[in-house]
C-alpha positions in Angstrom: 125.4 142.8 154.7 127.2 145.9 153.8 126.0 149.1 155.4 122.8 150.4 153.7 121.3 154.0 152.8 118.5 155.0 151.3 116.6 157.3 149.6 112.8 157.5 149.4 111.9 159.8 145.9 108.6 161.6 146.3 106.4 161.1 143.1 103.2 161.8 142.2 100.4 159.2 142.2 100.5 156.5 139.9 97.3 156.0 138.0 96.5 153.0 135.8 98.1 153.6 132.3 101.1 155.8 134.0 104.5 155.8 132.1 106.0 154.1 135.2 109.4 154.2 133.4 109.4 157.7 132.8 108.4 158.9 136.6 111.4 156.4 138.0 114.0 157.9 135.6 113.1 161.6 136.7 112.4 160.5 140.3 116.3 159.0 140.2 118.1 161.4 138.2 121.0 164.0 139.6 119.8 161.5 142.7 121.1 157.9 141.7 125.5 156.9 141.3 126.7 153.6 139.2 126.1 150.6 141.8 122.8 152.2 143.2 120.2 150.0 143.8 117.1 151.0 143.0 114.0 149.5 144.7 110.5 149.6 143.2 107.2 149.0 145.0 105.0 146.4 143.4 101.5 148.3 144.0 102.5 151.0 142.1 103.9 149.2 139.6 100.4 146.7 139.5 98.8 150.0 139.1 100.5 151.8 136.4 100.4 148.4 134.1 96.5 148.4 135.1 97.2 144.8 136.8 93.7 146.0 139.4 90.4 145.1 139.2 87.1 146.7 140.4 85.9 144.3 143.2 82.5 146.1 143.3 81.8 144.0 139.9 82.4 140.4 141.4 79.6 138.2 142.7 80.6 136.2 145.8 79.6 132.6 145.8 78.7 131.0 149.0 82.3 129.8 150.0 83.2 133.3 149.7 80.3 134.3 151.9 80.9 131.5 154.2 84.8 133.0 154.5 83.7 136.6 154.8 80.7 135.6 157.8 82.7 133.3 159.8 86.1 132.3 159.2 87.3 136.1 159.4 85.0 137.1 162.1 85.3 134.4 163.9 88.5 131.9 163.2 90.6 135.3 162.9 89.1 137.2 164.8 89.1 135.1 168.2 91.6 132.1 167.1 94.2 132.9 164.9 94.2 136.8 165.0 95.4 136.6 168.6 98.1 133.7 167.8 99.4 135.7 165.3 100.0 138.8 167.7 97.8 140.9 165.7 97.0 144.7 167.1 94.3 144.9 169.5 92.7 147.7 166.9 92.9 144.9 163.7 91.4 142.0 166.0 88.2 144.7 166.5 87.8 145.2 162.4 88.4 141.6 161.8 85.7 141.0 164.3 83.4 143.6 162.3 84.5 142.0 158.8 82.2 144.0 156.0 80.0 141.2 155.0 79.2 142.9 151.4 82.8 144.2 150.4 84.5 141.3 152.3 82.6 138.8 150.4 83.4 139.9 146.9 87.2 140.2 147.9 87.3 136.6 148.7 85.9 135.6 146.0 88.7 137.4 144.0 90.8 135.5 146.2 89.6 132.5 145.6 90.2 133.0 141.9 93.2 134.3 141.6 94.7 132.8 144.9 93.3 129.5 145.6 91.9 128.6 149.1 94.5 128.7 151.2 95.9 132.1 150.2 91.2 133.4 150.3 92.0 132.3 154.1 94.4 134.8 155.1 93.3 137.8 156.9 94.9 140.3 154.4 96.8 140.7 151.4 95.8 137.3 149.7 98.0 136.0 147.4 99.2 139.4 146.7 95.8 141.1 146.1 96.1 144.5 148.2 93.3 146.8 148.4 95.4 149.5 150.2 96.5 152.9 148.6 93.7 152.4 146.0 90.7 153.8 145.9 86.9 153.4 145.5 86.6 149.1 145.1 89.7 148.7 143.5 92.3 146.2 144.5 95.9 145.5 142.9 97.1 141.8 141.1 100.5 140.2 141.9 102.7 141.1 138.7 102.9 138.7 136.5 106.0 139.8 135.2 108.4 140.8 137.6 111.8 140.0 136.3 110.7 141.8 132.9 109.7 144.7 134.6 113.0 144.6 136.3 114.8 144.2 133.2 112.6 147.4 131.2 113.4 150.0 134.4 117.2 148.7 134.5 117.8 149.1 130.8 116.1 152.3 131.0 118.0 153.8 133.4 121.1 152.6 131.1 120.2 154.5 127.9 118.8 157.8 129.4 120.4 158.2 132.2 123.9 156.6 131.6 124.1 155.0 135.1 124.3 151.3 135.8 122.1 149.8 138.3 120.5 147.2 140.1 116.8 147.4 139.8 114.7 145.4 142.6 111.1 144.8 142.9 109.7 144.6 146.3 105.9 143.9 148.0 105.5 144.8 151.7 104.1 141.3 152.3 106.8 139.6 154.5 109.2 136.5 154.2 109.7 134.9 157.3 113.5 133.3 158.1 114.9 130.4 160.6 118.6 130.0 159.7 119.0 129.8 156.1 115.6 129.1 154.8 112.8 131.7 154.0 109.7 131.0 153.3 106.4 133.8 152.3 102.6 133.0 151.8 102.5 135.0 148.9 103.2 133.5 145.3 105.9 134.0 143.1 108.8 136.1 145.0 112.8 135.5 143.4 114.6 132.6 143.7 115.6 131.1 146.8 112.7 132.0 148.4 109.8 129.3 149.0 106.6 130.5 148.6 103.8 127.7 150.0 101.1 127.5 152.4 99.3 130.4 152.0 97.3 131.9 155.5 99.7 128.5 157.2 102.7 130.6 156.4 101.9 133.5 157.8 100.9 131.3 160.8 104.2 129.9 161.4 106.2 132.6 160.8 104.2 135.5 163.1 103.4 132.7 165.8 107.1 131.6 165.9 108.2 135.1 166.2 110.5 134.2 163.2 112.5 137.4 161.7 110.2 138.9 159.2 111.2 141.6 156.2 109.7 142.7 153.0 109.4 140.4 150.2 111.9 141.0 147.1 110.1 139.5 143.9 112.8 140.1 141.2 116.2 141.7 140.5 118.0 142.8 137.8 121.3 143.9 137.2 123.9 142.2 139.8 123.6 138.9 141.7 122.6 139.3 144.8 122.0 137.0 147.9 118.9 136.3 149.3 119.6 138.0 152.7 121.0 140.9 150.9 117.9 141.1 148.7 116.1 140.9 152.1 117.5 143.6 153.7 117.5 145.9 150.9 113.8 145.1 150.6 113.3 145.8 154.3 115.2 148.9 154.5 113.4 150.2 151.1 109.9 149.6 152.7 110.1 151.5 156.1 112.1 154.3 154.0 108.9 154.8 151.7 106.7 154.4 154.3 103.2 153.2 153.5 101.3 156.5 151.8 97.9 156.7 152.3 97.7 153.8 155.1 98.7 150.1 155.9 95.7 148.6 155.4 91.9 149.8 153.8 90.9 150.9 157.4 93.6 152.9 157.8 92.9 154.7 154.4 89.3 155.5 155.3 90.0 156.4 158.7 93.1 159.1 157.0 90.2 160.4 154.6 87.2 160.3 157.2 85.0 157.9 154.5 83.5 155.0 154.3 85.7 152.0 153.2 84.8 152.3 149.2 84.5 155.8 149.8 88.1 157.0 149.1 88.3 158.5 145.5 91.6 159.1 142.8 91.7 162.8 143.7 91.6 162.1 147.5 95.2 159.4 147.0 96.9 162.4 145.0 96.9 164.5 147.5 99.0 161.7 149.9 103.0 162.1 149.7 103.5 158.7 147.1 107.3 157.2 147.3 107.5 154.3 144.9 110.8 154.7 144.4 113.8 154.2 147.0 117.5 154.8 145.9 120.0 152.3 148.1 123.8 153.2 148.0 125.6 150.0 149.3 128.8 150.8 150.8 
């Protein structure tokens, strides 16, 4: 891997409907050199192309309920939340899993995810709740590689510089020699994404190298590892706004966990955007 730096861009918050393409190319410009590679976050992009969905209108069904009551509380909580090295202060919310909220977001789960991703503990499938506000939770993009293409090409024709554009999730992909593997769907080529919650397993009980997921690129080839890195290094420059997990957010904001509102996230320092100059 060549060496690696990067830039996290402050931007404003990105609400459903933003022009996502216009706040990259003034977050980048005077900033961003021919060969740059710029990395993009996934939520925000899931937001701006209003890719969420208000969890506060779903009806759990009873596996959902069953999920929410005892599999999280308990499986997670006393089983597999320990295996899995998880911090003493997650183990305590798991084992205080919101029965009302925690229901409707596994039904999601289940919908969009399938079973084994509705049995992980967080971030199913690539449904994140976090740096959202009120019931709100973001979809994996369907889209990734088009997206990548669109902010690329943009870039081009207003800003006259040729990059690579790469879109990342904080979700890990796990390594052991040359194969990497992720629970959550649909990341780029060469990674394998199977298993769901079992993936996660593996990789965190294994104490297998873990780094940010890259979903697509555009612009260069690049190698896995590479994408990897840059991935990695793009996520702990940007830092992760208003908190890591929904917890985290209503404990920054002093609410409950539905409690945090649009006006309350705009007032967070928001880095979607990270420039990385490969050298």
């Amino acid at each position: 891997m060549r060496k690696l730096k990067t830039l996290a861009v402050r931007t404003r918050y990105w609400r459903p409907g933003e022009d996502f393409l216009q706040e990259i190319a003034a977050a980048v410009r005077n900033r961003v050199d021919d060969g740059d590679v710029v990395a993009v976050s996934e939520k925000a992009l899931s937001t701006a192309t209003r890719s969420v969905l208000d969890e506060s209108t779903v009806k759990p069904g009873l596996a959902a309920r069953i999920i929410a009551k005892y599999w999280m509380r308990w499986v997670w909580g006393y089983f597999l939340g320990p295996l899995c090295r998880l911090r003493l202060e997650n183990l305590h919310r798991i084992r205080n899993y919101p029965l009302r909220e925690g229901s409707s977001h596994k039904q999601v789960a289940l919908e969009y995810g399938g079973v084994l991703q509705a049995l992980h503990w967080g971030s199913e499938g690539g449904i994140d709740a976090s740096n959202l506000p009120y019931s709100y939770v973001s979809l994996p993009l369907r889209e990734p590689d088009k997206l990548a293409r669109m902010i690329r090409k943009h870039i081009a024709d207003n800003l006259s510089k040729e990059v690579t554009v790469i879109i990342t999730d904080t979700d890990k992909t796990y390594s052991i020699g040359g194969f990497c593997f992720t629970p959550r769907p649909k990341p780029m080529r060469g990674i394998r994404a199977y298993g769901g919650f079992l993936a996660y397993v593996l990789g965190r009980a294994l104490k297998l190298k873990r780094r940010s997921t890259p979903l697509a690129i555009s612009g260069c080839e690049m190698s896995v590892e590479e994408a990897l890195d840059i991935a990695e290094a793009a996520n702990r420059s940007r830092g992760s706004g208003a908190g890591a997990t929904v917890w985290d957010m209503a404990e920054e904001f002093e609410v409950q966990l539905t409690g945090v509102t649009w006006e309350m996230l705009e007032k967070v320092e928001h880095r979607p955007v990270v420039i990385a100059k490969l050298r």
